[in-house]
C-alpha positions as CSV (number, residue, x, y, z in Angstrom):
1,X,69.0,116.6,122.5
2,X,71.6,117.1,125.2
3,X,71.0,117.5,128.7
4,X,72.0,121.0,129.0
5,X,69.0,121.7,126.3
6,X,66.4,120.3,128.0
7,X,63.7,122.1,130.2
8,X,65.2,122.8,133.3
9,X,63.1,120.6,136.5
10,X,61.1,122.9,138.5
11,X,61.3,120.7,141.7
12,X,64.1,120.7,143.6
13,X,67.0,117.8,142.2
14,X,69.1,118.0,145.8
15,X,67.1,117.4,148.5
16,X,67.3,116.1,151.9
17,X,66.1,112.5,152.6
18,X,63.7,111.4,155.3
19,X,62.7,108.7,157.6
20,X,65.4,105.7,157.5
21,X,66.6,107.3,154.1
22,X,68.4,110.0,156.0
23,X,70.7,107.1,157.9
24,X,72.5,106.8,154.4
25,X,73.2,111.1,153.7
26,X,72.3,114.2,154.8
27,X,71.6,114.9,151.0
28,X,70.5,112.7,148.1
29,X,69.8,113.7,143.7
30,X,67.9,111.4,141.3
31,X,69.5,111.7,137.7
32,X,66.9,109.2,136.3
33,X,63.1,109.4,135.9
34,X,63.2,105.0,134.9
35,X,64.9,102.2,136.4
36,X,65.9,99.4,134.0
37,X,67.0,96.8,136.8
38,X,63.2,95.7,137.0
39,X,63.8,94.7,140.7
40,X,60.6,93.2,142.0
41,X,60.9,94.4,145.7
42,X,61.4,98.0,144.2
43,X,59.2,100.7,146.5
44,X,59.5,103.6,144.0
45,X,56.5,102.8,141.6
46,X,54.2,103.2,144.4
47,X,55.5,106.9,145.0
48,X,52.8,109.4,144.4
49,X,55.0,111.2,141.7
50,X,55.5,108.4,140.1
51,X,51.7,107.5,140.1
52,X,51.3,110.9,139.3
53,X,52.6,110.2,135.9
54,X,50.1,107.5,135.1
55,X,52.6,104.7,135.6
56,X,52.9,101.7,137.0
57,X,55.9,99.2,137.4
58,X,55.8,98.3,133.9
59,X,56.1,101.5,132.9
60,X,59.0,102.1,135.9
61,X,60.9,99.5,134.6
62,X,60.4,99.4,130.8
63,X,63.6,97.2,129.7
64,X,63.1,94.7,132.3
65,X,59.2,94.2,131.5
66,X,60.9,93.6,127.8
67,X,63.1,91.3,128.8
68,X,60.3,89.1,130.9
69,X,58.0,89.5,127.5
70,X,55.6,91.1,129.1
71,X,53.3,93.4,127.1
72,X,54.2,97.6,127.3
73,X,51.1,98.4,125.3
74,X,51.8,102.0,123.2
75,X,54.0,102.9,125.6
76,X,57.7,104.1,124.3
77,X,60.0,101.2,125.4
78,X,63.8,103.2,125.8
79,X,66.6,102.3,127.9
80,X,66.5,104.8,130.7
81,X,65.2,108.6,130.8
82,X,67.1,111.4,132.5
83,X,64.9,113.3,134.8
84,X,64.6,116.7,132.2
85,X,66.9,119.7,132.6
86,X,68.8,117.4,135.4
87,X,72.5,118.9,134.9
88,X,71.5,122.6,134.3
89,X,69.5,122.5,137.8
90,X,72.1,120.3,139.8
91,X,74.3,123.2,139.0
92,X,72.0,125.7,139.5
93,X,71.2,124.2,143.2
94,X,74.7,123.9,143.9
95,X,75.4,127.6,143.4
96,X,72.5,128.4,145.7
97,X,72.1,129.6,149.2
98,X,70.7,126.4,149.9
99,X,73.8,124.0,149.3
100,X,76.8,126.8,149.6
101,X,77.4,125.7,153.0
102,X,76.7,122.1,153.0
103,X,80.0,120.9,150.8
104,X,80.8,118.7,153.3
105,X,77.5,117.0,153.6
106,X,77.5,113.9,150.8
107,X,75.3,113.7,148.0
108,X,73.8,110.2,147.6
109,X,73.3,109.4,144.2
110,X,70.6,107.4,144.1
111,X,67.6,106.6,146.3
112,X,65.1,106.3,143.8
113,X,66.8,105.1,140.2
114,X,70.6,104.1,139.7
115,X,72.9,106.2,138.5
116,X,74.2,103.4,136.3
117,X,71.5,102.0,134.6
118,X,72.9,101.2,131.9
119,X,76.1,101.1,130.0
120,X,76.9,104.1,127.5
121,X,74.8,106.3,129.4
122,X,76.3,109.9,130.1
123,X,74.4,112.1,132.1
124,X,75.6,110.4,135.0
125,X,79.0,111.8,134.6
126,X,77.8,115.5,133.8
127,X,76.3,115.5,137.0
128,X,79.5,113.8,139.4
129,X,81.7,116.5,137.6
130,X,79.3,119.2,138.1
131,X,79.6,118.4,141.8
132,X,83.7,118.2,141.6
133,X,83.6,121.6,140.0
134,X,82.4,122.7,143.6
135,X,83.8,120.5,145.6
136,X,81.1,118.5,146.8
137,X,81.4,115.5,148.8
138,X,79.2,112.6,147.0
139,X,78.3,109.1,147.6
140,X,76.8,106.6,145.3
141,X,74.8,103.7,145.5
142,X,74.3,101.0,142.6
143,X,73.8,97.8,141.5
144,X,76.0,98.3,138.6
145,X,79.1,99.0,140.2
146,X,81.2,97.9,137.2
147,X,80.5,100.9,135.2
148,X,81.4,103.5,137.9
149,X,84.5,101.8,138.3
150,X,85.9,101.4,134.6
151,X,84.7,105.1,133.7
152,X,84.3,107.2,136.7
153,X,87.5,106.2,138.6
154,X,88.9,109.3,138.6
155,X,86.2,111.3,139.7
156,X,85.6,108.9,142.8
157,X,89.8,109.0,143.6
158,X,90.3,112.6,142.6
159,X,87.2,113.9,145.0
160,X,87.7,111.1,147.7
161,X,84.1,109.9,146.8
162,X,82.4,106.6,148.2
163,X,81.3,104.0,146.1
164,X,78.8,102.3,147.5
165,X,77.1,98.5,146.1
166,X,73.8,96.8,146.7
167,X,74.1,93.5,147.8
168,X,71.1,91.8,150.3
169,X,72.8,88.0,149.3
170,X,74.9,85.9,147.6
171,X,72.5,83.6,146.3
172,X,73.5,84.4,142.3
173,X,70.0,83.0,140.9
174,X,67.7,85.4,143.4
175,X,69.9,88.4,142.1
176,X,69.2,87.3,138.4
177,X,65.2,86.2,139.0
178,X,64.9,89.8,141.4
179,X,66.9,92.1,139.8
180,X,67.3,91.0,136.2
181,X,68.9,94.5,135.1
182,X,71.5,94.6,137.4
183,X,75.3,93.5,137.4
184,X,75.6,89.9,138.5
185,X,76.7,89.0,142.2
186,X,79.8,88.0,140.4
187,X,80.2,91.3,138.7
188,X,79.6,93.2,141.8
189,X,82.3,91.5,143.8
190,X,84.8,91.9,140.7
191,X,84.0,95.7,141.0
192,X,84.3,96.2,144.7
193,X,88.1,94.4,143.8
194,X,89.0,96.9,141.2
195,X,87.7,99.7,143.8
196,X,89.9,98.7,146.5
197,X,92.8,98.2,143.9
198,X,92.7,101.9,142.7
199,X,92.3,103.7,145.8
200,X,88.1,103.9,145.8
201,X,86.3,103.7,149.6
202,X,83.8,101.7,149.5
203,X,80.7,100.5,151.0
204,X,77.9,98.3,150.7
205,X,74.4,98.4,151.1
206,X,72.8,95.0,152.3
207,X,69.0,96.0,151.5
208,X,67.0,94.5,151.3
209,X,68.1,91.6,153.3
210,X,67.3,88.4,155.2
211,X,68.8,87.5,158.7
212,X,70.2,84.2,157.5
213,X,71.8,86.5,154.5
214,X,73.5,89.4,156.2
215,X,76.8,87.6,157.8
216,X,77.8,85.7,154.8
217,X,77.4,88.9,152.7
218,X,79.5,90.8,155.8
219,X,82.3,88.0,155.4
220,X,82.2,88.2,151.5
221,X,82.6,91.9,151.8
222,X,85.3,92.4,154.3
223,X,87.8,89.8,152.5
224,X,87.1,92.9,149.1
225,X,88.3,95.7,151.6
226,X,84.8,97.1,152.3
227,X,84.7,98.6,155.9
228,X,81.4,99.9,156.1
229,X,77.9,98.4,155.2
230,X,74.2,99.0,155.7
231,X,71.9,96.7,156.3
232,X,68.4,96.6,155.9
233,X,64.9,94.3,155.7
234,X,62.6,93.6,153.7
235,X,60.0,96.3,154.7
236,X,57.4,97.2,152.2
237,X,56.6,93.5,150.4
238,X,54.6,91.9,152.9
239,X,56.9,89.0,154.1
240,X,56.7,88.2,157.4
241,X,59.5,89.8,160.4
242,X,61.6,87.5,161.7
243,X,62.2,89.2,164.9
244,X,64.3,86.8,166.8
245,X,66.4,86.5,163.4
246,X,67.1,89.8,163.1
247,X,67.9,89.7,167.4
248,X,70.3,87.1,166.6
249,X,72.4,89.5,163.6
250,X,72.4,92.0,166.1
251,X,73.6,90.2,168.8
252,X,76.4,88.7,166.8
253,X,77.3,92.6,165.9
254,X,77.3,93.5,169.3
255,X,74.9,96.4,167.9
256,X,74.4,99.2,170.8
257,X,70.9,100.9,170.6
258,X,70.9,102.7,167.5
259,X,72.1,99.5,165.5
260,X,75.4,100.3,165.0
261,X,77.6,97.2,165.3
262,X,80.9,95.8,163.9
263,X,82.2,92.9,162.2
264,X,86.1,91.6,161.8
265,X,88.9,92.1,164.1
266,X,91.9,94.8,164.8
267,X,93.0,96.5,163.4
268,X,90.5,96.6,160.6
269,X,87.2,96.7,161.7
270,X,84.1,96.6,159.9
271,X,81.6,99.3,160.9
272,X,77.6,98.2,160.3
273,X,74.9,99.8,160.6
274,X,71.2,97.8,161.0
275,X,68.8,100.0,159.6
276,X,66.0,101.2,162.3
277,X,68.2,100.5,165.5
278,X,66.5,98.9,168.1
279,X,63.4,99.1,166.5
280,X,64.2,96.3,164.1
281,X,64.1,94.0,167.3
């Protein structure tokens, strides 16, 4: 079945993002109801409408539970599942009253899935050209950059779309043990590469992070062309706040009150953003 046949969601696809969320786009669209990456930090299956569907992270993360051998029971183990009717009602919403004036505010796919979960999938790019037919500013966010980059080039370029990565460290085994469905480290920085080779913006999204991880990520980044990155702590898994840690990153940012530092020299300076502002100190 395609994903123009399927029942069209009655919820609302393109919505606006709250709290913290909201420092990354006005606007935000989940394509996928799963996440295959497994990451075991991930907030979303503690979200009532996920819970509301009887599922726990197991269920969230079906591939990555298979990969660990860990028992699914009777339930269905499948790559990834589109999030039902998702291209009919992204168009839809985008020819409403709603969205008609708001082209210039991005769309950030996704907050709570990745828009490349895994490779072969399609919907992904049904939706991205459903939102060039209108001319739609978009963002995305991923941990499997490489994808976006070897298919999707043109619809980044053509649109002047930002490309954003996850990356809270460069420690390669913690990416592997923590988010065993995702591109490598190494595959990541290859992709932010091939971004800045064709023309792509970039950005990158360090969270969740550690005070001791952000610079090094920051220096990693900026030597790949990226000029903007987020960064973010861990804030839901019960590890404890290093305070005078995070003081320290924001000092060396020279972050003003609402967190918003930079990192490099003239004439190309790296913009950063620490999550929360002041209140992460």
């Amino acid at each position: 079945m395609s994903s123009s046949e399927r029942s069209v969601c009655v919820m609302s696809v393109i919505y606006e993002p709250k709290g913290r969320a909201g420092e990354y786009a006005g606007l935000a669209c989940n394509v996928y109801e799963t996440c295959p990456h497994g990451c075991t930090y991930c907030f979303v299956p503690g979200l009532p409408h996920v819970k509301a569907k009887g599922w726990g992270a197991e269920e969230f993360h079906r591939p990555a539970v298979a990969r660990r051998g860990i028992a699914v029971g009777t339930f269905e183990l499948i790559e990834t599942e589109p999030r039902p009717g998702i291209v009919v009602q992204v168009r839809k919403e985008l020819a409403s009253k709603r969205l008609a004036g708001r082209r210039d505010d991005e769309v950030l796919l996704c907050f709570c899935c990745d828009a490349y979960p895994v490779e072969g999938e399609d919907v992904t790019r049904e939706v991205l050209e459903a939102f060039a037919e209108v001319g739609q500013r978009v963002t995305v966010l991923t941990k499997r950059p490489v994808q976006a980059v070897a298919r999707d080039w043109d619809l980044f370029l053509g649109n002047g779309w930002r490309l954003g990565v996850s990356m809270g460290c460069l420690d390669s085994a913690w990416i592997a043990g923590h988010e065993p469905g995702a591109n490598s480290l190494e595959q990541r920085l290859e992709a932010l590469e091939a971004a800045e080779k064709v023309g792509i913006d970039t950005w990158v999204s360090c969270e969740p992070s550690r005070p001791e991880w952000v610079l090094p990520v920051l220096a990693c980044v900026y030597l790949r062309g990226v000029r903007e990155v987020k960064v973010g702590r861990f804030n839901h898994t019960g590890e404890g706040f290093d305070r005078a840690g995070w003081a320290r990153v924001c000092r060396e940012l020279e972050c003003d009150e609402k967190g918003v530092g930079r990192f490099g020299g003239e004439p190309s300076v790296m913009r950063v953003v620490v999550k929360g502002g002041t209140l992460v100190v």
